[in-house]
N, C-alpha and C positions, 0 to 999 in steps of 0.2 A: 206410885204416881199414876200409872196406869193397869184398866184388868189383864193381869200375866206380866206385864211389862211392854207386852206389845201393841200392835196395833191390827194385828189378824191374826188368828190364830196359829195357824203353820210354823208363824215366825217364831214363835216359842220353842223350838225346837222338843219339844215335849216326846215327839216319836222318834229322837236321836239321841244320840249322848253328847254333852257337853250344854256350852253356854249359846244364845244366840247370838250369830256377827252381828256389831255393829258397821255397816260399810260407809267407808269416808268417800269414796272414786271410783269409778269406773272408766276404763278407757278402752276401747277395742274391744277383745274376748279378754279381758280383765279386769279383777275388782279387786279393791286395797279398803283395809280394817280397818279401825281405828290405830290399832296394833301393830299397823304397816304387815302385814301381810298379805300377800300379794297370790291371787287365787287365779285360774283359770275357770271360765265362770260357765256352765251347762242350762241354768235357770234362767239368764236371759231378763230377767223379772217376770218371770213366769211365762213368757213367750213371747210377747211384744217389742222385743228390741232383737228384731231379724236383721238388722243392720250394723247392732253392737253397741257399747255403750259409747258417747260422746258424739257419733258420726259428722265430722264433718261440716255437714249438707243442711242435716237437718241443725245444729247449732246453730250455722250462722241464719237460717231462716226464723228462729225461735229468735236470736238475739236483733234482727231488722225488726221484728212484728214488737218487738217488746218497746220500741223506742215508742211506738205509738199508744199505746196500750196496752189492756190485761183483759177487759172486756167490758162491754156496753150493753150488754140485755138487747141488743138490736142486730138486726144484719149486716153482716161483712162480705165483701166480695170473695175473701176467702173460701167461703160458704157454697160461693158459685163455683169456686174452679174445684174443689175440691169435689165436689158433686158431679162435674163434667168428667173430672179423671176416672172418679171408680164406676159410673154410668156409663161412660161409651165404649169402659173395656170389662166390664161385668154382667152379659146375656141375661145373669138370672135374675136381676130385681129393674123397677122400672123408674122406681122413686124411691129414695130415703131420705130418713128425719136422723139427724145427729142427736145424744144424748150425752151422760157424763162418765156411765161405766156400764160395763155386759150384764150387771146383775139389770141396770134399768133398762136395757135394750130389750132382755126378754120379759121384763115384768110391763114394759111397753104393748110387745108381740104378742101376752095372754091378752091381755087384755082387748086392744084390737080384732085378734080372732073370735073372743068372745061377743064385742061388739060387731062384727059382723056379721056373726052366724045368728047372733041372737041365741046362740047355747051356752051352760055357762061350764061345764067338766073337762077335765084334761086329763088326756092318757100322757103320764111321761114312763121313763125304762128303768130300773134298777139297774145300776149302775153308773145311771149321769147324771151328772150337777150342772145348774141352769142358777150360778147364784143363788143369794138369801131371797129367794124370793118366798115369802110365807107358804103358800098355795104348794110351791115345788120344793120345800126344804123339808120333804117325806119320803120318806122309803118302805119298804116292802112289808104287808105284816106276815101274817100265818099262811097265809093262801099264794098260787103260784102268782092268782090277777086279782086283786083287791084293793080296795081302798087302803090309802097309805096309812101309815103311823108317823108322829110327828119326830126330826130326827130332832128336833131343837125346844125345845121350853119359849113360853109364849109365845104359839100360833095355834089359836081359836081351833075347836074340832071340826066347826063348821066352813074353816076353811080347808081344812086335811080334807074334808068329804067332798071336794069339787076333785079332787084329783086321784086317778087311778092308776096303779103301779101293775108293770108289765115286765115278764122278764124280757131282755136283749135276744133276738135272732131267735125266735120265735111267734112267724106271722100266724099260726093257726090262733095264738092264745089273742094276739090281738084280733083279727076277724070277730072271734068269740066276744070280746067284750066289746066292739063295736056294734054289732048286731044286740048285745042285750040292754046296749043302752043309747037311747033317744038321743039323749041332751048332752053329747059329745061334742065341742066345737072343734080342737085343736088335738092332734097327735104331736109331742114335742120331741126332739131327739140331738144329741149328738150326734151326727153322721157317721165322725170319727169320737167315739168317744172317748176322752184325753185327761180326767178329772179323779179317774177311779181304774188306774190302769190306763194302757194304751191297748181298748179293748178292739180292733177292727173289724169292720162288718164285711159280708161279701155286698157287690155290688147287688146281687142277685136279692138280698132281705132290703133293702133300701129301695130299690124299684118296687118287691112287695108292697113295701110303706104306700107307698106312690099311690098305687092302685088302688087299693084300700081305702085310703082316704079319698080317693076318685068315687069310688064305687058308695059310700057312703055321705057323701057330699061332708065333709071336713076337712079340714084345715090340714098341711104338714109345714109344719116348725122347725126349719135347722139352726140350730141351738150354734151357731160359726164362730162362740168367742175365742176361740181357740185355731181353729183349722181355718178361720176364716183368713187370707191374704198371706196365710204359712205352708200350707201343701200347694199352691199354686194362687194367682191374682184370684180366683173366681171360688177359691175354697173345695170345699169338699162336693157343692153343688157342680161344679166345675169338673172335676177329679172324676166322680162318677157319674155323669152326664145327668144330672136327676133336678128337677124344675118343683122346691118348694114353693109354695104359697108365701112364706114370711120367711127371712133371713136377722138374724141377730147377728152383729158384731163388735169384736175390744176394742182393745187397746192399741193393735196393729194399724187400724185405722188411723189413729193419731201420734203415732211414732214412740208409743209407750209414756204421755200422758195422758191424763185421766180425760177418758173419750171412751161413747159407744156408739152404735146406729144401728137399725135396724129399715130393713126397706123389701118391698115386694110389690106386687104386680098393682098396677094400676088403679084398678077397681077395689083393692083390698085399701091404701097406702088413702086412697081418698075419702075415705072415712074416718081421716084423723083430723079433730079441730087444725084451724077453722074452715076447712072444707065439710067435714063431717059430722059429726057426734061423740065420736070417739075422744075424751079429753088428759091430751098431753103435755108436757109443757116442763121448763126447767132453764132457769137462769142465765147457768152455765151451759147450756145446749150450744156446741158447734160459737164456742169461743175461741178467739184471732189466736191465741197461744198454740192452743192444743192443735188445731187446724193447719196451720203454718209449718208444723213438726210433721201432720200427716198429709201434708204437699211433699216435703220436701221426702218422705220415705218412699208414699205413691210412687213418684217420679222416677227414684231408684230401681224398685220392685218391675216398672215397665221397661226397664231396659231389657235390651234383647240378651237374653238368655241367662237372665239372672237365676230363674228358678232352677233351670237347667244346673246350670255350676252348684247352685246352693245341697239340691238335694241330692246329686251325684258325689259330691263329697260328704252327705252324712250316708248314702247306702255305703261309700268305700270305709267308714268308720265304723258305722256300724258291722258290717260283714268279717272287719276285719278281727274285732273284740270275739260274736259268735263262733268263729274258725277256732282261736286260743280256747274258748267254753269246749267247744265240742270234743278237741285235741284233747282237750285235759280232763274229759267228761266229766266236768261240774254242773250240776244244775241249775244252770241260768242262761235265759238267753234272753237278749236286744228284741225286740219289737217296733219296728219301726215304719211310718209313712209321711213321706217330704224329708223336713227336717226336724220332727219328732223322734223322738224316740224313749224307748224307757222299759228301766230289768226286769226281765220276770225270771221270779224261782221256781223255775217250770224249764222240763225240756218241752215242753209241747204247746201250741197256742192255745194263747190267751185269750177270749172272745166274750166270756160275761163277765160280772165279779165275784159270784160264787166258785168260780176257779181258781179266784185267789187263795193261794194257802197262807190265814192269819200268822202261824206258827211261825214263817217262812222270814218274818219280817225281825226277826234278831237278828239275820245273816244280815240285811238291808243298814238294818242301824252301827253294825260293826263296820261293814265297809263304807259307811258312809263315813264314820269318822277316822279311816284312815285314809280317803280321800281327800278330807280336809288338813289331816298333818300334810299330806305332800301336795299341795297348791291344788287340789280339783276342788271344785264350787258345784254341788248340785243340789236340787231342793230338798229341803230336808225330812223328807216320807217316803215311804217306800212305794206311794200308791202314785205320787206327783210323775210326771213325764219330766225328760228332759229335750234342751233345744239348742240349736246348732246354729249359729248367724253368721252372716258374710265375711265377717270380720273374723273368725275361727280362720287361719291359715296352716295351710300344710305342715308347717314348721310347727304350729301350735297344736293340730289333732295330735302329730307323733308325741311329741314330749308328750301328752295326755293319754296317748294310747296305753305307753310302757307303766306310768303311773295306775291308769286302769287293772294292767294286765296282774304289775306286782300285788294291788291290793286286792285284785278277786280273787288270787292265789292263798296270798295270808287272809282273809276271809272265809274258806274253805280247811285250811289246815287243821 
């Protein structure tokens, strides 16, 4: 009925053992199968539900907005307030355009930077993922800096050749290839890269970024679908004090329906039809639904000291999983910033994807599926991150801790 039976690839469970869930529920830090089993859930739906499944809040504001409507291809005052929430508490962008998902936020953002600079090449990094975007769905060929190779079937050569792969935490190689090439418009990155590993940078290579593209007159791109409104309101730009040019972001934006947006400074943001040239556009853009759910999470997220609580109880989860690794010198340890996190079969940091050991990932698939016999829920790849939402209560890390703990044991034996 459908190709694999799903509807993204991941969900195929194909880098796990067993079959993939069907899920009927979510409620809180929990999801129920069709099978009525009942999971403590890590995946979050891949990050955007920092407030857990069902919330409350957000419900009843999704079920007020739905009496009126689903959507009108026109503006809604939603549109306003939702823009006033993340603009008067978000320093680093000055205007944003709502879209339907992160892959268009940054297939929006090339674009854009392209039509601004009037250049048309893009350095991105091996190791992060920016969506199906044609142009960025390449990776690394033979060379450390080179032109990418396509990682996907059907996307033209002549699109592979606008984009140049860079490895991670390494500012001399990019210097190099910005100096050898003119017609660079945009540097794109992950901040945090979250997509291929939970690769973290120092603050110290992401100000390089900065520079760089300063000193070269181009673009810098934080790639926020991910870290965007989850390590803190203001992202990762926030987190390490660092002032992109363009900002992409998810699904968090819209309370985990299908929403993105992307926005930056002033003079860049005005070059988007119909002020500019630059032409965007989409039906479903910044509809009553999806908006309404990212009002009512916004408003959560700004209370005083939400992030605070949120990510002091994943460094106390986290820490406390590395302490049983280390005790029991197994190789694996947590990696974690906000409330991400996710294993690496490594005692040592993890910081590119070449660190990754391929092999490593049997141990990944064995314990992932006895996590799933005793109620943990986490993504099903070894390379996915996992996430931690307000709705995870002390009562519920522990019961998950001891679960953790038994199955990285029998994983290891």
């Amino acid at each position: 009925m459908f190709p694999g039976g799903v509807h993204s690839p991941v969900r195929a469970f194909k880098s796990v053992k067993g079959t993939p869930l069907f899920i009927k529920s979510g409620k809180g830090c929990r999801i129920t199968d069709e099978d009525d089993n009942e999971f403590i859930d890590f995946c979050c739906s891949w990050g955007p539900l920092i407030l857990g499944h069902c919330h409350p809040h957000v419900k009843k504001a999704i079920s007020k907005t739905l009496k009126y409507g689903t959507s009108f291809g026109a503006p809604t005052r939603k549109g306003n307030r939702i823009g006033e929430l993340i603009l008067n508490n978000h320093k680093y962008i000055d205007k944003v355009r709502f879209v339907s998902s992160g892959t268009e936020a940054v297939m929006s953002a090339i674009r854009l930077a392209r039509g601004y600079t009037g250049k048309n090449k893009i350095i991105k990094f091996e190791g992060c993922y920016h969506g199906h975007v044609d142009s960025l769905l390449v990776k690394a060929g033979s060379g450390l800096a080179t032109f990418g190779v396509s990682s996907s079937a059907g996307i033209p050569k002549s699109l592979i050749e606008e984009t140049l792969i860079v490895p991670l935490n390494d500012l001399d190689m990019v210097n190099k290839v910005l100096r050898e090439n003119e017609d660079i418009a945009a540097v794109i990155i992950e901040p945090i890269p979250a997509n291929n590993g939970l690769l973290i940078q120092d603050k110290s290579y992401l100000e390089g970024l900065r520079r760089l593209c300063n000193d070269y007159n181009v673009l810098l791109i934080f790639d926020e679908v991910i870290s965007g409104f989850r390590v803190g309101f203001e992202g990762a730009a926030g987190y390490y004090d660092i002032q992109p040019d363009i900002i992409t972001f998810g699904k968090i934006i819209g309370g985990g329906l299908p929403v993105g947006a992307f926005g930056g400074k002033h003079e860049i943001m005005e070059m988007i039809a119909p002020l500019g040239n630059v032409y965007q556009a989409g039906t479903l853009s910044a509809n009553p639904i999806a908006l309404s759910a990212g009002i009512a999470t916004i408003e959560k997220l700004l209370e005083k000291g939400f992030y605070e609580k949120l990510n002091a109880k994943t460094k106390w989860f986290v820490n406390d999983l590395n302490l049983f690794c280390q005790e029991n010198q197994y190789p694996l340890r947590l990696q974690t910033i906000g409330s991400i996190f996710w294993f690496a079969f490594s005692k040592e940091r993890v910081t590119s994807s070449d660190q990754i050991d391929a092999n490593k990932m049997g141990l990944f698939k064995k314990m992932h599926a006895l996590l799933l016999e005793q109620g943990i829920y986490i993504g099903p790849s070894g390379y996915e991150v996992g996430f931690i939402s307000s709705a995870h209560k002390k009562k519920d890390l522990k019961k998950a801790l001891k679960i953790f703990k038994n199955c990285i044991h029998n994983t290891f034996e």
